[in-house]
N, C-alpha and C positions, 0 to 999 in steps of 0.2 A: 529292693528285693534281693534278698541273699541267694546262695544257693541251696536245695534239699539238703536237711541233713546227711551226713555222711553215710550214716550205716541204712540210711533208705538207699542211696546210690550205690553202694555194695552188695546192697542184697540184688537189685538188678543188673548188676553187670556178672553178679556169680548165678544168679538164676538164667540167663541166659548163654554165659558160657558152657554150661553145667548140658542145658537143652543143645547146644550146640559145638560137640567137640571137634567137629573137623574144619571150625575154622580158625582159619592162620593169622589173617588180616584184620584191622580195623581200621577206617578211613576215618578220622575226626574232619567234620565239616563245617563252614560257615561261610554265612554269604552276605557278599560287600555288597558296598553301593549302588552295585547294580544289577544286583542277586546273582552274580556270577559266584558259585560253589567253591571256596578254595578250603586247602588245611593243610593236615597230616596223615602221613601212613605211617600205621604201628603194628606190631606183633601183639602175636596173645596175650602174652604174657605181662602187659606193660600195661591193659585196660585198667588191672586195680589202683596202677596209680594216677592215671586219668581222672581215676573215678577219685580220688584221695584229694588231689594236689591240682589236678588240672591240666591244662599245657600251654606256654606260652607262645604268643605271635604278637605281631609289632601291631602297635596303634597305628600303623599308618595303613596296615590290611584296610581301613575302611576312608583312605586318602587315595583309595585308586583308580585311573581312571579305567576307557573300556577294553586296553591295552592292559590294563595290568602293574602300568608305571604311574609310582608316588608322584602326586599333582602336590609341589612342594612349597604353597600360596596357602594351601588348609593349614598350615604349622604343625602337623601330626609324623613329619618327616622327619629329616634333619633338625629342624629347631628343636625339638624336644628328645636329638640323640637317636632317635628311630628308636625308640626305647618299647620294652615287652609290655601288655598287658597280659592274666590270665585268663584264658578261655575252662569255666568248665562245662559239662556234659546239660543237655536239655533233657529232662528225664523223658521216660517213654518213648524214647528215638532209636534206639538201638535195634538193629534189624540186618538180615541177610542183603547182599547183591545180587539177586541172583541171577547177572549176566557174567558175573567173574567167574572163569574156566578156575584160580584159584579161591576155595572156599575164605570169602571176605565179606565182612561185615559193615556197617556205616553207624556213626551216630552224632546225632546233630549239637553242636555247640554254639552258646551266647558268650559273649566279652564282657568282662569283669576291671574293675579297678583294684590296689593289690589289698584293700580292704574287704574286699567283696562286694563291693555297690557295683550294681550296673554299670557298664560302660557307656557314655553318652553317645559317642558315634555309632553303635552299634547299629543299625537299621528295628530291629528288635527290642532295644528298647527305646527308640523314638515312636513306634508303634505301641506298646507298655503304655507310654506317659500319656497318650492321647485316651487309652483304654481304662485306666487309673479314674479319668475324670467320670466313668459312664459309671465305675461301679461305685464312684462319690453319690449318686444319684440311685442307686441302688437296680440298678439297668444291667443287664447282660448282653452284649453283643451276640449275634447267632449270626455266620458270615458262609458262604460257599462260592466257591472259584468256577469258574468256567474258562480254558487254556486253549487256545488255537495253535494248530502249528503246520507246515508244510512238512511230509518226509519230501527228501531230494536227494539226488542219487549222488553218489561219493566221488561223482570226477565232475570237475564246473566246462564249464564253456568259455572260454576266454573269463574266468575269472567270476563268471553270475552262473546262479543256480541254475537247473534242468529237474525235472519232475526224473523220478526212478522207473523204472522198468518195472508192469510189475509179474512178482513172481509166478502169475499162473497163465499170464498171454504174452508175456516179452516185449509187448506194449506201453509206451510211455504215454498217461490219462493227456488229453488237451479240452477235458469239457469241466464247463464249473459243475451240473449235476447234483446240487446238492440234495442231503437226506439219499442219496440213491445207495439204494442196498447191493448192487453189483459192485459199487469201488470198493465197500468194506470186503467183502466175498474178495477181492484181489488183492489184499493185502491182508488179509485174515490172520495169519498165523503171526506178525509183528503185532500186529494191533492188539488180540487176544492175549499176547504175552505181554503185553503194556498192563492189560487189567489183571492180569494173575500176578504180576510183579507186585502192581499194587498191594493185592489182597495180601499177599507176603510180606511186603512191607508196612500193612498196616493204615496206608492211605485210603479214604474213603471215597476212591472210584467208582462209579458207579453206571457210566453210560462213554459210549462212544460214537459219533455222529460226522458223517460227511459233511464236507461243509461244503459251500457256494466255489472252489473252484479246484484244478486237478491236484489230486494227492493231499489235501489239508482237512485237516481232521479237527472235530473238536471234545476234549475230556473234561466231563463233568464230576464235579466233586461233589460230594453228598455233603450240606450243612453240618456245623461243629457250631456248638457256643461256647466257643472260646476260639477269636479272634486270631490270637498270636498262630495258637495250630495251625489255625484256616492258611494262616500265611506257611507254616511252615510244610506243611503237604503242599501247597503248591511249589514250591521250591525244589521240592522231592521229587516232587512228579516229575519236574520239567528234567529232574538228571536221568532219572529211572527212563523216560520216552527216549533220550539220547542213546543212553548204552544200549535198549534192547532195540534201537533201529541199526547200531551199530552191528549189535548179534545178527541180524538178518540182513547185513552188508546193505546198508541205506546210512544215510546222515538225515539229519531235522535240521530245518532250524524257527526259531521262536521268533527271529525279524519283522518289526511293526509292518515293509512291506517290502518282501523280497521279490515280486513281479509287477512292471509296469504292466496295467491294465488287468492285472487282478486283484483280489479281495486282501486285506489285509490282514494279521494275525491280531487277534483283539485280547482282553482280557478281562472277561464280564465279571463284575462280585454282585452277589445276595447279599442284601443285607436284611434281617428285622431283630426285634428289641424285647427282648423278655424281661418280667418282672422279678420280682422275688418268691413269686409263685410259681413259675416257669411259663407266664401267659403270654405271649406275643403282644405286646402292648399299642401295633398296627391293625389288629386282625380288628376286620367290622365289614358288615354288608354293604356299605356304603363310603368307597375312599374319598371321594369329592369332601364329604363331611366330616371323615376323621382330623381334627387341629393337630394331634400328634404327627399325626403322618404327615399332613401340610406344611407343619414347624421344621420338620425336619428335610424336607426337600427342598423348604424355601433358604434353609442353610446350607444345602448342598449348592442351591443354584449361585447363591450368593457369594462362595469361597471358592465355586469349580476353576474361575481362571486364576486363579491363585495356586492353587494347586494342581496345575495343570504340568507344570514340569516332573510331577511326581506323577503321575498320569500316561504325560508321552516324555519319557527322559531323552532322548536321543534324536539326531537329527533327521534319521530314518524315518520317525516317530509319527512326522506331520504328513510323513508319504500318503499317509492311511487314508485320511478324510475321502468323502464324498458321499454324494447321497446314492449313487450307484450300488454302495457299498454297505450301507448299512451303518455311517461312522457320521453321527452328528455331530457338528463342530457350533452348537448352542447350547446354553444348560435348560432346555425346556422338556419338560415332561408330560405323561399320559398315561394312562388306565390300556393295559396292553396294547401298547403301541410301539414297533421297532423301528419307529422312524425317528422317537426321543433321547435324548440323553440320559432318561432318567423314566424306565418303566416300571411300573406296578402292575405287576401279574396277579390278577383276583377271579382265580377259578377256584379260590373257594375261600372264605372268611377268615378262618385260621389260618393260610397261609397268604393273606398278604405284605409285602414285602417292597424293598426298593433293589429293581435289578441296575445298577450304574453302568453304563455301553460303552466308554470313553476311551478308558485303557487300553494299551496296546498290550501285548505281548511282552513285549519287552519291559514291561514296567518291573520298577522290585515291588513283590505284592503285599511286603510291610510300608514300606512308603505312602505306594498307592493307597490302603487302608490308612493309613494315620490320617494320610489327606482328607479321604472319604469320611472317616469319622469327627476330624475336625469340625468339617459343615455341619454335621448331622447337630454335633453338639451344640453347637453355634445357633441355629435354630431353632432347637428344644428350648434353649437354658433364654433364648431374645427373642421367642416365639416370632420368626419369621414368618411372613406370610410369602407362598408361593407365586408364579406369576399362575396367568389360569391358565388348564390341561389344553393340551392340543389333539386336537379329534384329525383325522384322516393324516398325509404327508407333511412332517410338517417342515420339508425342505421346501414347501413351497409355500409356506408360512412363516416361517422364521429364520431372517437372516444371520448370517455366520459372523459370532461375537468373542468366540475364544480365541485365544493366542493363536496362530498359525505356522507358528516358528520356535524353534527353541530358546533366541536369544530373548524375545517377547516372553516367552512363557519364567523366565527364567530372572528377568525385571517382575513382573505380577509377581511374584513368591518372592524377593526379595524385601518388594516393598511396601508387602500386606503385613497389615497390624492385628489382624481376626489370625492368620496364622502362627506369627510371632508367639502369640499368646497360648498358645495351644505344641507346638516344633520350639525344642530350644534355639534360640536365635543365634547360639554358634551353630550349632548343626547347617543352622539354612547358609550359613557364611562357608562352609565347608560343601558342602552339595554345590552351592551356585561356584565357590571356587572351580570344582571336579569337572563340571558341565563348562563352564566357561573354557577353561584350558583346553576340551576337545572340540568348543566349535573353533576355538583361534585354530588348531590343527586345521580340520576341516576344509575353514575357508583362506586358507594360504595352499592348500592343494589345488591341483588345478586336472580338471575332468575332462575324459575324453569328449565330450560335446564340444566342449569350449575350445579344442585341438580341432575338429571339424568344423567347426564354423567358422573360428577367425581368422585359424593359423595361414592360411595362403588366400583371405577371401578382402581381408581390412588392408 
């Protein structure tokens, strides 16, 4: 896939500057392996040739790890000269900041090879290639995000978070409370600029929701059929909630699980599947009996620990689980039920749907989808059969069969053949490189527990 033609890219970046003269700035953006946001800062004046020519950054942008530092085992380093590829513009992306005191813009870019094909590493188009297969099948993907996050106040405590203060009782929250309309009311004027940023930006915000413990919220996105967006507003989102907690002297953060003994920050996707009609090809009074729907859960269940490192990437990741918590660590499903890995919400015919509960927070949310739509397709195309729906708990039904660990999760994806087929198989050698080199980090550090318990006791 090439990029827009030129004078379609020109006309939007002068029709926008045009609408927008007081700004100075433009951020060019792209997000790595592990949807950490990086790029460029440019001047006004330099957007046409953006928009012309492109801008270069290293192939190895998508060799990093969560440091920031080239993991030099993917060969996208040094081996290959740390050589440029071109990044140009994703159309429709271009938009105001509107937490920058200077008048500065943003607009989101994909990686190119210097013919113009897609760049393979790209996260965006590993998510593409999986997406390619559904419109072979003449299917449209329809996806929406749902984002957890903790605000947490800007000075740590020996190093861990602390909930903020908030700004109308000087009180720092200690009750989970979820759904409770008094924590939104105390933090109201962050939060409310969270969704007016959006609407500025263009993101399809739409709902804001306490969640199960103090300070963590959760941002619903309004369904897109079209896949890659869905990924790309959530990307969006996640920087937009940063800077405007930063505007109201708070910090976030998006950590699979930044409190022993509370809830963890998850990352829900919608999925359902339109025809060429525009018909939801799930929707039916009766999901037990839809085969579509069946086909494609039973491929979800069947690929979920496989794709489980794209799911929980990091070693945080696994903190999450429990059934306290809302975080199944089996691929079984249910007819509204929040105890599964995999719910079908059917309050009404037309929308029903597959909501996947797995992800953390921290996942990148084109991965995550590539993963998720793997199965789906996997399914459909091998007409998988599901296991049967789980009615009531069903942690007290079904025992814990996914990866528990990263180095596990991380063998499963390497050495599945249903994903292979589906994720270029350098990519997976490159991802399990990136993860590999941070758990070696990891578990060659040594934690304060292990200083309390050994250190004067063995």
């Amino acid at each position: 896939m090439l990029p827009p033609p030129r004078a379609v890219q020109l006309n939007e970046a002068n029709a926008f500057l045009k609408e927008h003269p007081e700004v100075q700035y433009v951020d060019l953006l792209i997000a790595d392996m592990n949807g950490v946001v990086r790029g460029k800062r440019i001047e006004r004046a330099s957007l046409h040739r953006v928009y012309e020519k492109g801008i270069n950054l290293p192939a190895s942008l998508f060799a990093l790890d969560i440091n920031g530092i080239t993991v030099e085992s993917t060969g996208l380093g040094m081996d290959i000269g740390d050589s440029d590829r071109t990044c140009f513009p994703i159309p429709n992306t271009l938009s105001n900041e509107p937490w920058q005191k200077r008048p500065t813009a943003q607009l989101l870019m994909t990686m190119h090879e210097r013919d113009g094909s897609p760049f393979f590493a790209d996260p965006r188009e590993v998510l593409r290639q999986v997406v390619s297969k559904f419109d072979a099948l003449g299917l449209t993907v329809c996806a929406a995000f749902e984002l957890e996050f903790y605000l947490i106040d800007q000075e740590n405590v020996n190093g861990r978070p602390q909930p903020p203060r908030s700004p109308i009782s000087g009180k720092r929250p200690h009750s989970t409370q979820v759904y409770l309309i008094d924590d939104l009311d105390e933090y109201v004027d962050c939060l409310q600029d969270v969704l007016e940023g959006a609407k500025e930006q263009g993101i399809p915000a739409d709902a804001i929701v306490k969640e199960s413990a103090p300070a963590q919220f959760e941002v619903n996105l309004h369904h897109v059929a079209d896949p890659i967006k869905a990924c790309d507003y959530a990307v969006l989102l996640k920087r937009l909630i940063k800077n405007i907690a930063y505007d109201h002297e708070m910090d976030t953060t998006f950590m699979a699980k930044p409190y022993p003994g509370q809830a963890g920050n998850g990352l829900h996707v919608h999925i359902s599947l339109l025809d060429k009609n525009g018909n939801n090809i799930f929707a039916t009074d009766n999901p037990l009996e839809s085969e579509t729907l069946r086909h494609a859960i039973g491929g979800i269940q069947q690929t979920m620990a496989a794709s489980m490192a794209f799911l929980c990437p990091n070693v945080n990741s696994y903190r999450r689980f429990g059934a306290q918590f809302y975080v199944p660590n089996a691929p079984c499903w249910g007819l509204d039920n929040r105890t599964v890995a995999l719910r079908v919400p059917t309050d009404s015919a037309d929308a029903v749907r597959i909501e996947h509960r797995v992800a953390g927070a921290d996942a990148n949310p084109y991965l995550l989808l590539a993963g998720v739509l793997a199965g789906i397709h996997h399914g459909l195309t091998n007409k998988i059969a599901p296991d049967e729906p789980i009615e009531g708990n069903s942690y007290e039904q079904v025992e814990q069969s996914l990866p528990t660990n990263l180095r596990d999760a991380l063998r499963e994806l390497d050495d599945s053949e249903i994903m292979a087929r589906y994720i270029d198989s350098t990519y997976i050698d490159i991802f399990v490189a990136c993860k590999e080199s941070e758990l070696a980090e990891f578990e060659h550090s040594i934690s304060d527990l292990e200083y309390n318990w050994y250190l004067h006791t063995v």
